[in-house]
C-alpha positions as CSV (number, residue, x, y, z in Angstrom):
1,X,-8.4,53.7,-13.7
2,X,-7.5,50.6,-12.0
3,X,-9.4,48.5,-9.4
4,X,-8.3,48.9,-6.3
5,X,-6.7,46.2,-4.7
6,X,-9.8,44.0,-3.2
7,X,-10.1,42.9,0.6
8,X,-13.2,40.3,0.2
9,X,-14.0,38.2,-2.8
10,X,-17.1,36.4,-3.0
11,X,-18.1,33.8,-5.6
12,X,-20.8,32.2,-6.4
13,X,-24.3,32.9,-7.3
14,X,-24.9,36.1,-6.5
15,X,-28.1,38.4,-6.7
16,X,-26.5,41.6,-7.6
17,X,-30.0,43.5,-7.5
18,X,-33.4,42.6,-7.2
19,X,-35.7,45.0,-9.5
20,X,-39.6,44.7,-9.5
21,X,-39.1,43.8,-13.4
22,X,-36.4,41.2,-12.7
23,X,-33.1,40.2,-11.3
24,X,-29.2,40.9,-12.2
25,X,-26.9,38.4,-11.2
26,X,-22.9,37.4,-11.3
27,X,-20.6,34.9,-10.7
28,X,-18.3,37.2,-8.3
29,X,-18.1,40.8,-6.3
30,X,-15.1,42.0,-5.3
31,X,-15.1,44.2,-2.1
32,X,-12.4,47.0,-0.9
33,X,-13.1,49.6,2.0
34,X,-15.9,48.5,2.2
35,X,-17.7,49.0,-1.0
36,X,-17.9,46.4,-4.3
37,X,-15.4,47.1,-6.5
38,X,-15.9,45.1,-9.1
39,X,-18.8,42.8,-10.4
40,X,-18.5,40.1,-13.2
41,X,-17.5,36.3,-14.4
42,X,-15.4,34.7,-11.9
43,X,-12.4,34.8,-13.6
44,X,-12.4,38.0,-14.4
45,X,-12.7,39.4,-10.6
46,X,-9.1,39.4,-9.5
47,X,-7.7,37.6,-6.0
48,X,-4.3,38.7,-4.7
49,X,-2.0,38.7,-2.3
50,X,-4.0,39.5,0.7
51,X,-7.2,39.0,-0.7
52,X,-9.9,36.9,1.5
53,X,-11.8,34.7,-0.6
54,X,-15.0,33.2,-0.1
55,X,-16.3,30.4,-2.5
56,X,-20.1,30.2,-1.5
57,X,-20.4,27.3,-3.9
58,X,-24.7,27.2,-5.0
59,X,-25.6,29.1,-1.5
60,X,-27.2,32.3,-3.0
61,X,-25.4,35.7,-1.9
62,X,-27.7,38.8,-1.9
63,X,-27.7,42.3,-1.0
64,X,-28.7,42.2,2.4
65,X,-32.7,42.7,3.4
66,X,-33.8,45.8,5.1
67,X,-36.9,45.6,7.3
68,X,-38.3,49.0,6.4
69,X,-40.8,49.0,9.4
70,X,-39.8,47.7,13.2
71,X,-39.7,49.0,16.4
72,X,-36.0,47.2,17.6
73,X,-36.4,49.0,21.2
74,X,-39.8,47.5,21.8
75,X,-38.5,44.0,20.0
76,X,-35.9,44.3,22.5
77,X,-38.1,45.0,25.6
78,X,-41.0,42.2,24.3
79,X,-37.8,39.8,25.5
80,X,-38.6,40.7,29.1
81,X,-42.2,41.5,29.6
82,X,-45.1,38.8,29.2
83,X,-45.4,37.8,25.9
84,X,-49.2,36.4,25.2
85,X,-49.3,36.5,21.4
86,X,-49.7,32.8,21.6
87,X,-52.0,32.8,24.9
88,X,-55.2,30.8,24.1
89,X,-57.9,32.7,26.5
90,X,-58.0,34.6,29.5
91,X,-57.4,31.8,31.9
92,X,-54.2,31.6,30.0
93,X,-53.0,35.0,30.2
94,X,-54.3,35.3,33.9
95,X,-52.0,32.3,34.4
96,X,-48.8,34.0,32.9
97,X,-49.5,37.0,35.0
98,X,-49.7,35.2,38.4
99,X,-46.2,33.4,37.3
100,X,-44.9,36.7,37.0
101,X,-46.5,38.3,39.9
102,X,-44.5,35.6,42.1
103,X,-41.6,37.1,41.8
104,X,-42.4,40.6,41.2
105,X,-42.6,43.2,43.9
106,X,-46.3,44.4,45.3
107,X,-45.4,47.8,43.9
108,X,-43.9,46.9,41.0
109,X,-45.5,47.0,37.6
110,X,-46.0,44.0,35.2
111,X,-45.9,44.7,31.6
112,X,-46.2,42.8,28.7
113,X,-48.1,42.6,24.9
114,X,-49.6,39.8,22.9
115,X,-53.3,39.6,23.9
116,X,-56.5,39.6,21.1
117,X,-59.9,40.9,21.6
118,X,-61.4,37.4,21.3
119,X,-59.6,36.5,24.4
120,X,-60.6,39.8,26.9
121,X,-64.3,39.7,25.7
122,X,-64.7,37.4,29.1
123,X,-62.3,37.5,31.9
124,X,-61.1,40.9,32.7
125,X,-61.7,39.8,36.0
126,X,-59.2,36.8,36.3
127,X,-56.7,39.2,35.2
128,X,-57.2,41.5,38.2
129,X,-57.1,38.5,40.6
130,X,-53.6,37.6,39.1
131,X,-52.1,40.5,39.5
132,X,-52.8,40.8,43.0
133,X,-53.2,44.6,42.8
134,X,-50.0,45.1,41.7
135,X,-50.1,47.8,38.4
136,X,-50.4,46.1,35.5
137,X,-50.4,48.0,31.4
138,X,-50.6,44.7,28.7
139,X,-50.8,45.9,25.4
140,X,-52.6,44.1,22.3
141,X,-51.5,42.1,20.1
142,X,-51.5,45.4,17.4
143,X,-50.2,47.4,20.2
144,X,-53.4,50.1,19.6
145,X,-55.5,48.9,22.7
146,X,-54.4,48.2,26.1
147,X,-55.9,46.6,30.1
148,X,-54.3,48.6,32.6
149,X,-55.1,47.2,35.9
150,X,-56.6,48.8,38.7
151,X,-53.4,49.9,40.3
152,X,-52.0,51.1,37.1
153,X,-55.2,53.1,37.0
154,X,-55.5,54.8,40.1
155,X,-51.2,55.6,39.4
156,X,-52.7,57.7,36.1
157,X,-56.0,59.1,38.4
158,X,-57.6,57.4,35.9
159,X,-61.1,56.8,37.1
160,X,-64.7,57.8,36.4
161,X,-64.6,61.2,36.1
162,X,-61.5,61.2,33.5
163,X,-62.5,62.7,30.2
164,X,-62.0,60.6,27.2
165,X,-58.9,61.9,25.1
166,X,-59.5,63.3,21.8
167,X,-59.0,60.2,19.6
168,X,-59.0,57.9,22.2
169,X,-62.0,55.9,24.4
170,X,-61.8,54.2,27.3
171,X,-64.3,51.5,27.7
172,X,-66.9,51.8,31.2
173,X,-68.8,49.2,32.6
174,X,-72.8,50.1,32.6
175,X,-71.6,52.2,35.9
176,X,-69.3,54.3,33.8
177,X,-66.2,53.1,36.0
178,X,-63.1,52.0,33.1
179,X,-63.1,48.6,32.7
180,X,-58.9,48.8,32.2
181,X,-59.8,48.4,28.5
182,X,-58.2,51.4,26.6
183,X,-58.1,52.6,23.1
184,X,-55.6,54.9,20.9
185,X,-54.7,57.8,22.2
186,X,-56.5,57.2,25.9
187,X,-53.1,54.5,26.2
188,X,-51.4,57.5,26.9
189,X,-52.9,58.3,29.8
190,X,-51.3,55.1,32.0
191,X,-48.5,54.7,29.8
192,X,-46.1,57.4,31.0
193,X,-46.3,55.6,34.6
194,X,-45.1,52.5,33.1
195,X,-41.6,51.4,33.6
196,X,-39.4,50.2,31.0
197,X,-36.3,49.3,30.3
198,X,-33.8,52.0,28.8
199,X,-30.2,52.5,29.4
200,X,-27.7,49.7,30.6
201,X,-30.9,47.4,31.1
202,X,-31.3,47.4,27.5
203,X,-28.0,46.8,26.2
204,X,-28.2,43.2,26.4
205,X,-31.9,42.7,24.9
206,X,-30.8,45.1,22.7
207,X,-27.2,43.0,21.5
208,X,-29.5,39.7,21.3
209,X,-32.1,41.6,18.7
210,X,-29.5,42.8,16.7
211,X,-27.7,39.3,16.3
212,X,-31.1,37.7,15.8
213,X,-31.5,40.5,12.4
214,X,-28.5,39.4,11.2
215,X,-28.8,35.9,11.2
216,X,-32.1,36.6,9.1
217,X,-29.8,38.2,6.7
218,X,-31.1,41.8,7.7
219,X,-28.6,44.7,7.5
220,X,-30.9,47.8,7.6
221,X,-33.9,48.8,9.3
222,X,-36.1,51.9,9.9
223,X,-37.5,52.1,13.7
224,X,-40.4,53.2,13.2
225,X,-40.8,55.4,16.0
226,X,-43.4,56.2,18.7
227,X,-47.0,57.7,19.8
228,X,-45.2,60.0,21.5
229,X,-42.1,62.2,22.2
230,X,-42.3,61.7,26.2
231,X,-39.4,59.5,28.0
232,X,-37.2,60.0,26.3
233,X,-33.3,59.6,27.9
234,X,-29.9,61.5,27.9
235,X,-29.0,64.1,25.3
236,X,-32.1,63.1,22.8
237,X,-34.7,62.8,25.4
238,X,-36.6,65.5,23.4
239,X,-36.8,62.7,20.7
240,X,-38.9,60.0,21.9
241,X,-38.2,57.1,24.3
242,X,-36.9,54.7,20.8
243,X,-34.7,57.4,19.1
244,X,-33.0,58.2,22.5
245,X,-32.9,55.2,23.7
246,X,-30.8,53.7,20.3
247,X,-28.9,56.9,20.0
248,X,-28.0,55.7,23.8
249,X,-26.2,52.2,22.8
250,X,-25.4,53.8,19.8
251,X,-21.9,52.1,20.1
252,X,-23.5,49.1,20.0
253,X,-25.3,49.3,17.0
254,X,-23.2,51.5,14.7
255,X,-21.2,49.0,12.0
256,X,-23.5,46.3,12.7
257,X,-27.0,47.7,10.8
258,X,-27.3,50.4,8.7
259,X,-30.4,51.9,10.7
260,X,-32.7,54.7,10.1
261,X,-34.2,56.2,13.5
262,X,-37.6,57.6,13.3
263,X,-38.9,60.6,15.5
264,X,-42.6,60.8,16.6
265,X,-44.8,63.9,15.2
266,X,-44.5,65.6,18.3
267,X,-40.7,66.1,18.1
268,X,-40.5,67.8,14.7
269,X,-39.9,71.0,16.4
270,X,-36.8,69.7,18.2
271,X,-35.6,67.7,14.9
272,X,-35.7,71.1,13.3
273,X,-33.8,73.4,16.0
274,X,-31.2,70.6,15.7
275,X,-31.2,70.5,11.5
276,X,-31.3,66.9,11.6
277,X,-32.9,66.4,7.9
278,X,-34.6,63.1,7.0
279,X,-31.7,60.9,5.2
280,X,-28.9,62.5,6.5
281,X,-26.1,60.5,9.1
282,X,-26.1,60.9,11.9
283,X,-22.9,63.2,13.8
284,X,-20.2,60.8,14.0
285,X,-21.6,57.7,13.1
286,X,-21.6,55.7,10.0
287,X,-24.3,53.0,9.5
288,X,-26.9,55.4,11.4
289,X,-29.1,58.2,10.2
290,X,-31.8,60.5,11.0
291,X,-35.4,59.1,9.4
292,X,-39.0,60.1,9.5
293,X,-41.0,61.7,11.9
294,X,-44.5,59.8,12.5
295,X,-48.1,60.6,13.1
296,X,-50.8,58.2,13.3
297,X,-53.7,58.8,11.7
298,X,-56.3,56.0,12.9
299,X,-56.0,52.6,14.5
300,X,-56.1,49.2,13.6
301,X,-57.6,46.3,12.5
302,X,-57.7,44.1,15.0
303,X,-58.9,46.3,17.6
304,X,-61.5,47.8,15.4
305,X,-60.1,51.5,15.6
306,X,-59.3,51.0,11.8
307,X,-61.0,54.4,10.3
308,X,-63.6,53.2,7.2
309,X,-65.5,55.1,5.2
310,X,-68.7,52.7,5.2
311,X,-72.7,53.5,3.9
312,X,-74.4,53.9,7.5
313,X,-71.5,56.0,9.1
314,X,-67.5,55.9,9.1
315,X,-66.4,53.9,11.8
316,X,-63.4,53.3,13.6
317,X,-61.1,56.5,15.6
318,X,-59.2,58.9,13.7
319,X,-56.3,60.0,16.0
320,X,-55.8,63.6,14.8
321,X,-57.6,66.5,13.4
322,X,-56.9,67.6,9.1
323,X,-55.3,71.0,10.9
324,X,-53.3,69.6,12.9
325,X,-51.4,67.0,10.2
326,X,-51.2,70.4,7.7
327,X,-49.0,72.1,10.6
328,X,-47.3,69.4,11.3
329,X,-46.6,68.7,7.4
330,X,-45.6,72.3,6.7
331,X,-43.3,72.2,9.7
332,X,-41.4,69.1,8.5
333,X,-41.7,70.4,4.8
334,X,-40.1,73.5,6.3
335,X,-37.3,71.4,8.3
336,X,-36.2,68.6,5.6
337,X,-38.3,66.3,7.4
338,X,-40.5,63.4,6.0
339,X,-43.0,62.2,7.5
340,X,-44.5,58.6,8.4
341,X,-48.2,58.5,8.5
342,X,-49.8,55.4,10.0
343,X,-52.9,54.9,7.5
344,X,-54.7,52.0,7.8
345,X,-58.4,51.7,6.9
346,X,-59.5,53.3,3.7
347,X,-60.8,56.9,5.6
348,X,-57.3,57.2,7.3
349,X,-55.1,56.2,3.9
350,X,-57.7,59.1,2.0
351,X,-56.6,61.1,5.1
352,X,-53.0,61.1,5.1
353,X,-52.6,61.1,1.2
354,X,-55.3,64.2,0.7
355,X,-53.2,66.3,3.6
356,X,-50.1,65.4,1.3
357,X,-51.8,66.6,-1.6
358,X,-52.7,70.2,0.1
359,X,-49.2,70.8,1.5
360,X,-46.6,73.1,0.4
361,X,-43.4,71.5,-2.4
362,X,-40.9,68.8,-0.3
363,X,-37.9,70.2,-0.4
364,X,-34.8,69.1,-3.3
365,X,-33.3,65.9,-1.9
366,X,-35.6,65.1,0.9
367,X,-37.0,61.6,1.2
368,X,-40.7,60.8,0.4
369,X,-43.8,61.0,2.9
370,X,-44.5,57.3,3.1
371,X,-48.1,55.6,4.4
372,X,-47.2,52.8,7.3
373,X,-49.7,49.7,6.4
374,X,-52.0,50.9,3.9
375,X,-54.1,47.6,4.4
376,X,-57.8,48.6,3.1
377,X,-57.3,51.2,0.2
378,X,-60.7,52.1,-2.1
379,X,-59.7,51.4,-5.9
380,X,-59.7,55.3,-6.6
381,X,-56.7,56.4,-4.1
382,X,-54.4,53.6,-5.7
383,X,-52.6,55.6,-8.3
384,X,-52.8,58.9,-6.0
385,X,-49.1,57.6,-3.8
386,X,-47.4,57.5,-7.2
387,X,-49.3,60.7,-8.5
388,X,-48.2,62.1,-5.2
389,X,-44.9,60.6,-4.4
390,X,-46.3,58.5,-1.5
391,X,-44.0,55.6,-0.2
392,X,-46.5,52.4,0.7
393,X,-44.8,51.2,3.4
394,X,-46.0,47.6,3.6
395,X,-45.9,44.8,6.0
396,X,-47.1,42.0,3.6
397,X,-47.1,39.2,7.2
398,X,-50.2,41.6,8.3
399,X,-51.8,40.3,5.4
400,X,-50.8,36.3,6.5
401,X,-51.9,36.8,9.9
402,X,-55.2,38.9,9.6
403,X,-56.8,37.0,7.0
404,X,-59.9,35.4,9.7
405,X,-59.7,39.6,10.6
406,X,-60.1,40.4,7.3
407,X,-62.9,37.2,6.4
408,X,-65.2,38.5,9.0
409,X,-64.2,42.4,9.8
410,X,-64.2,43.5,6.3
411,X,-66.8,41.0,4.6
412,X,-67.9,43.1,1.6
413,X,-64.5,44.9,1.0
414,X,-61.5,41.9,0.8
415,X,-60.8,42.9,-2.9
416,X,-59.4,45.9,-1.8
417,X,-57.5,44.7,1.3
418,X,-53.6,44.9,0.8
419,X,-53.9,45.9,-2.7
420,X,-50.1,45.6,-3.2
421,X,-51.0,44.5,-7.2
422,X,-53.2,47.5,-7.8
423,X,-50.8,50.2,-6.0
424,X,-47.4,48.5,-8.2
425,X,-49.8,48.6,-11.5
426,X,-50.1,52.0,-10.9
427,X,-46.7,52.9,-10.1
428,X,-46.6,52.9,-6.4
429,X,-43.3,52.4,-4.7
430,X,-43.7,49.3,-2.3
431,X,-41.3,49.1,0.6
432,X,-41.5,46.1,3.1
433,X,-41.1,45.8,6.7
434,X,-42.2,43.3,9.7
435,X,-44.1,45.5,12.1
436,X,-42.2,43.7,14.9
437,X,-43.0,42.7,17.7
438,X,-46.5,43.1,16.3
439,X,-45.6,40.3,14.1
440,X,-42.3,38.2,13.8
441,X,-39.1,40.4,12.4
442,X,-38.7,37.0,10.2
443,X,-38.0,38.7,6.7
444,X,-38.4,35.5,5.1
445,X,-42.5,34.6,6.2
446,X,-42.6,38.5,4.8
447,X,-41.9,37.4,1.4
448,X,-43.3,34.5,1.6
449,X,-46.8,36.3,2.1
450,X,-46.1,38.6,-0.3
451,X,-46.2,35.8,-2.9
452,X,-49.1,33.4,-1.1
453,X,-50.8,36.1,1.2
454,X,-50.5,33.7,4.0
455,X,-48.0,31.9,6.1
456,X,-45.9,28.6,5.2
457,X,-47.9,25.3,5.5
458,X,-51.2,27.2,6.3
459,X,-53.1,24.6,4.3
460,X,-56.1,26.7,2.8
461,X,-54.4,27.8,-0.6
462,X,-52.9,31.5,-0.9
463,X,-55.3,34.0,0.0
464,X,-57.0,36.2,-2.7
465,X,-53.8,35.7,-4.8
466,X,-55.0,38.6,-7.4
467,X,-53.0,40.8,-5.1
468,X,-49.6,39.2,-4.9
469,X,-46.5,40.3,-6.0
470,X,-43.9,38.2,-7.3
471,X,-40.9,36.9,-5.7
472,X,-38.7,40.1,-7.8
473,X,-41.4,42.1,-6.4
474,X,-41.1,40.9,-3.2
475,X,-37.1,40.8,-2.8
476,X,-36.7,44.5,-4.4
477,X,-39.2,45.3,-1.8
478,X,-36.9,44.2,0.9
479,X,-33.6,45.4,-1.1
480,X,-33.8,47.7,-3.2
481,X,-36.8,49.8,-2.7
482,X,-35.7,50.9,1.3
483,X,-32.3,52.5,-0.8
484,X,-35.3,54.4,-3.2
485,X,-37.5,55.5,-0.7
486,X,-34.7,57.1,1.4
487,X,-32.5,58.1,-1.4
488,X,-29.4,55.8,-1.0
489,X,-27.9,55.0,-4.2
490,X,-25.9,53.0,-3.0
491,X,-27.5,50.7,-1.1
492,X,-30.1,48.1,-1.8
493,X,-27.6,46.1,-4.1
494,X,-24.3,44.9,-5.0
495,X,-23.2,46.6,-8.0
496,X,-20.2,48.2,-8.3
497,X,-20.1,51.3,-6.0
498,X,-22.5,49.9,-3.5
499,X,-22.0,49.7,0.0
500,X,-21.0,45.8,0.8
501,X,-24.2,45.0,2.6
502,X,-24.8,41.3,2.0
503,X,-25.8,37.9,3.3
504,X,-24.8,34.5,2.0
505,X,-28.0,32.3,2.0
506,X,-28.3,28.8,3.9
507,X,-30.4,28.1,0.1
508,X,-29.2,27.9,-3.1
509,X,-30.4,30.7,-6.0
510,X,-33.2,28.5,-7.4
511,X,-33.9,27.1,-4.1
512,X,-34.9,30.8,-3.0
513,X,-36.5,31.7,-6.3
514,X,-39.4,28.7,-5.8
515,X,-40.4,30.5,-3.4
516,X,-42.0,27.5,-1.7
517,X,-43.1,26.3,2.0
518,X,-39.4,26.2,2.9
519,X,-38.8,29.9,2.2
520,X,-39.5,30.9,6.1
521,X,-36.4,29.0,7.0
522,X,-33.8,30.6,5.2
523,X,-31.5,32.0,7.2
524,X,-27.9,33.9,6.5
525,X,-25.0,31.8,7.1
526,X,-23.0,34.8,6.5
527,X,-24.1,38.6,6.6
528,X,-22.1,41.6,6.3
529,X,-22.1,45.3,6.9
530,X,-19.9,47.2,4.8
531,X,-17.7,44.6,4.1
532,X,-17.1,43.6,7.8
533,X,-18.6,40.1,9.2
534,X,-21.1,40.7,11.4
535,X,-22.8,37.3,11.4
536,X,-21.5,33.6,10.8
537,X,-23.6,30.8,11.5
C-alpha cells in the first residue's frame, strides 16, 4: 500500500518515542489527516506538491507532553483571585487582601489560594482587619486547608455549635468559637457559598491557560477533578463544577489539547446513567474524553492531614470510610469507570491500594485505578500497584518543593518519600503531572525534579538522588506513559499511526538530554495537535 500523500513534513531530530528503557529517534515524520504517516531517514520521507515542510534544523521535535494531573478550571480562576504562594508572612497576605478589598464590593467575596501554615501560625487577626468584614474563603497553598473569614462564616452558619464533618476539623480557639482555619472535608462547609467564575467569565482565563500549555509544549492533560460534585453548570451540572464547566467552553478547547475530564466520586452514579466509560470521547468532539472519577483518601503534606501509619498512633485525617470506597469501586467497576484515588501518606496509599485489591475484576478495556501523589509509600506496598495494576500518578515538582516539608515532617522516613526508583524497579507504571495551581503547570521543572529531586539552581545538590529516575524515565513519563495508562495506542509518540501531537523544542536533542540547570526553560517554538498548529512562538 502506498503512503498517502503527506500534508506536514518535519525534519530534523526527532524523538519518535520516549520508553523508560530508552529512546527511538529519526531524521523525518511525515504527517497526513492528521496522523504520521511515515517515519525514517530524511531522504527517504517524501515532499510533494503541496506538501508543507518544516526543517527544524538541531531544535529537538518530540511527541508532545501530557500533564497527567492539573486542575485547568482552577489554573484558570488562580488568574483572578489573590495569589499568595509567594507571600512572605501574614502582614503580607493581609496587605494583598486590603488591595483587593479596595475595590471590591462590602458584600462581595474575596478569594484567592497560596498561603502556608508557617505564615497563619500568627496573624489570623490582620487578615480579618483587611478584609473589612467582607466574606473571605483563601485556600492553602495544597489546596487541603482553608481561612474563611468571619463573614464567609456566618454565610455557611458556621459557628460554635457546628459539628465537625466526618473527615474534616475545624480549628476553635480555647472558647471553642472557629478560628476561620478549616481542614478536609470541613472546606466544604463555606465553600458552596463561594463565588467563582464559570461560564463566559471563564472563557478568557480559560483561552490564556490553554495558550500558556502549549507554549510549554503540552498537548494533553487529565483534569483531575473535584472534592465534590456540587456547582456544577448547564447540561453536566450533575458532574462537578470542572467537568461542566470545560464541557461548557468545550468549543474552545476541542482541537487544541487532547484532554481527559475527570468526575468527582460523588458523580459516578450520573457518569453511569449516562454510559460515559472511562477512555471513551466524548459525543461529538474529538481531542476530548471522559476520564476518572476521584475520591480522596487523606490529606496532605503540608497541612499535616497526610494519613501515616506511625509507632504512637496514625496520624493525619482519612477522608472516607473502607465501606464507602468498596461501593464506590464496585459502582465504577460496574459502570466502566476508573477511579482516581488521592493517596498520599503511607496509611492512605495502603488504603486505596488494599480496597483495589478486595474489589470485584475491571472490566475488558477499561483504564487502570491510578494513586494521585503516592509521596510517602512503606517499602512493602511498592510492588503491590504493578501486582495490582495501580497507575502512580506522580507529580515529581511536589518532591522539589516539599523537601524542608519532608526534612522536618517526616524525619525518620525520607527513604521512602517519592519512591519513584523502588515503584519503576518493581514494575510500577509512573505517569507525571504538575498538580497546578498547587505547583507551576511548567512540564519542564517536572522533569527536571524527576532527575535532581529539586528545582533548577537550588544550590544544595539533588535531594536523596537514590530515587530518581532518568531523563527516558522522566520523558516517557510525560509521553508515553499518559497513552498506557488510559489505553491510547496512539498517542504518546510519533511513530507511524500515531496521532500528530508534537512540539518542536527551543533546545537542541543533546541540549534536552543533559538535562541540566537550563532544562526549566525549554519552551515549544512549535506545538501541534493532530497535525494542526496550535502554537508558534
Amino acid at each position: 500500500m502506498s503512503m498517502p500523500a503527506a500534508d506536514l513534513v518535519i525534519r530534523g531530530r526527532i524523538l519518535i518515542a520516549a520508553t523508560p528503557d530508552g529512546l527511538e529517534t529519526a531524521e523525518a515524520i511525515a504527517i497526513a489527516g492528521g496522523r504520521v504517516v511515515a517515519v525514517g531517514p530524511r531522504d527517504e520521507v517524501r515532499v510533494t506538491t503541496g506538501t508543507r515542510l518544516i526543517d527544524t534544523g538541531e531544535a529537538a521535535v518530540i511527541p508532545g507532553l501530557h500533564d497527567f494531573h492539573l486542575h485547568l478550571v482552577g489554573l484558570a480562576r488562580s488568574t483572578h483571585g489573590v495569589v499568595l504562594d509567594d507571600a512572605t508572612d501574614a502582614r503580607e497576605i493581609a496587605s494583598r487582601l486590603a488591595a483587593v478589598a479596595s475595590r471590591t464590593a462590602s458584600d462581595g467575596w474575596i478569594s484567592g489560594r497560596g498561603w502556608k501554615e508557617a505564615q497563619l501560625t500568627r496573624g489570623i487577626e490582620l487578615l480579618e482587619a483587611a478584609v473589612e468584614g467582607r466574606p473571605a474563603f483563601l485556600t492553602s497553598h495544597d489546596g487541603h486547608s482553608a481561612w474563611a473569614s468571619a463573614a464567609a462564616r456566618r454565610r455557611a452558619g458556621l459557628d460554635a455549635a457546628s459539628v465537625e464533618p466526618s473527615g474534616g476539623r475545624i480549628e476553635r480557639d480555647a472558647h471553642g468559637e472557629p478560628t476561620g482555619i478549616l481542614r478536609e472535608r470541613a472546606l466544604e462547609i463555606v465553600a458552596p457559598f463561594v463565588t467563582r467564575l464559570q461560564g463566559r467569565e471563564l472563557r478568557e482565563p480559560l483561552d490564556a491557560g490553554l495558550r500558556a500549555l502549549a507554549a510549554l509544549g503540552i498537548t494533553g492533560a487529565s483534569e483531575a477533578g473535584d472534592y465534590t460534585d456540587e456547582n456544577g453548570i448547564g447540561t453536566d451540572s450533575a458532574l462537578g463544577d470542572s467537568y461542566s464547566s470545560l464541557t461548557d467552553l468545550a468549543d474552545l478547547i476541542d482541537g487544541r489539547l487532547r484532554l481527559t475530564l475527570g468526575i468527582p466520586a460523588g458523580a459516578i452514579p450520573a457518569a453511569a446513567a449516562r454510559r460515559l466509560r472511562t477512555g471513551l470521547a466524548l459525543d461529538g468532539r474529538r481531542t476530548m474524553r471522559f476520564g476518572w472519577a476521584k475520591h480522596y483518601t487523606d490529606g496532605a503534606l503540608g497541612s499535616g492531614t497526610a494519613a501515616l501509619f506511625a509507632p504512637s498512633g496514625d496520624l493525619g485525617i482519612m477522608r472516607l470510610t473502607a465501606e464507602r470506597l468498596d461501593a464506590d469501586l464496585a459502582a465504577a467497576r460496574t459502570g466502566g469507570i476508573a477511579m482516581a484515588l488521592h493517596a498520599i501518606g503511607d496509611r492512605a496509599i495502603a488504603f486505596a491500594l488494599d480496597a483495589v485489591e478486595r474489589a470485584a475484576p475491571r472490566q475488558a478495556r477499561v483504564p487502570r485505578e491510578r494513586i494521585e501523589h503516592a509521596q510517602l509509600l512503606r517499602s512493602s506496598d511498592a510492588g503491590r500497584f504493578a501486582e495490582l495494576g495501580v497507575v502512580a500518578s506522580i507529580q515529581p515538582i511536589h518532591a522539589a518543593a516539599d523537601r524542608d516539608l519532608v526534612e522536618v515532617g517526616w524525619t525518620d522516613r525520607q527513604d521512602d518519600a517519592y519512591a519513584w526508583r523502588s515503584m519503576t524497579d518493581a514494575g510500577a507504571l509512573l505517569v507525571a503531572g504538575s498538580d497546578a495551581p498547587v505547583e507551576s503547570v511548567n512540564p519542564w521543572l517536572g522533569i527536571f525534579a524527576a532527575v535532581h529531586r529539586r528545582l533548577p539552581h537550588d544550590g544544595r545538590g539533588d535531594w536523596r538522588s537514590a530515587q530518581s529516575l532518568t531523563i527516558a524515565e522522566a520523558l516517557s513519563a510525560y509521553t508515553l506513559a499518559p497513552a498506557v495508562a488510559i489505553g491510547a495506542a496512539d498517542e504518546g509518540h510519533l511513530r507511524i499511526g500515531a496521532h500528530a501531537d508534537l512540539a518542536i523544542l527551543s533546545v537542541s536533542l543533546e541540549e534536552l538530554l543533559r538535562a541540566d540547570e537550563a532544562l526549566g526553560d525549554v519552551r515549544s517554538d512549535a506545538t501541534f495537535v493532530a497535525g494542526r498548529e496550535v502554537h508558534r512562538s
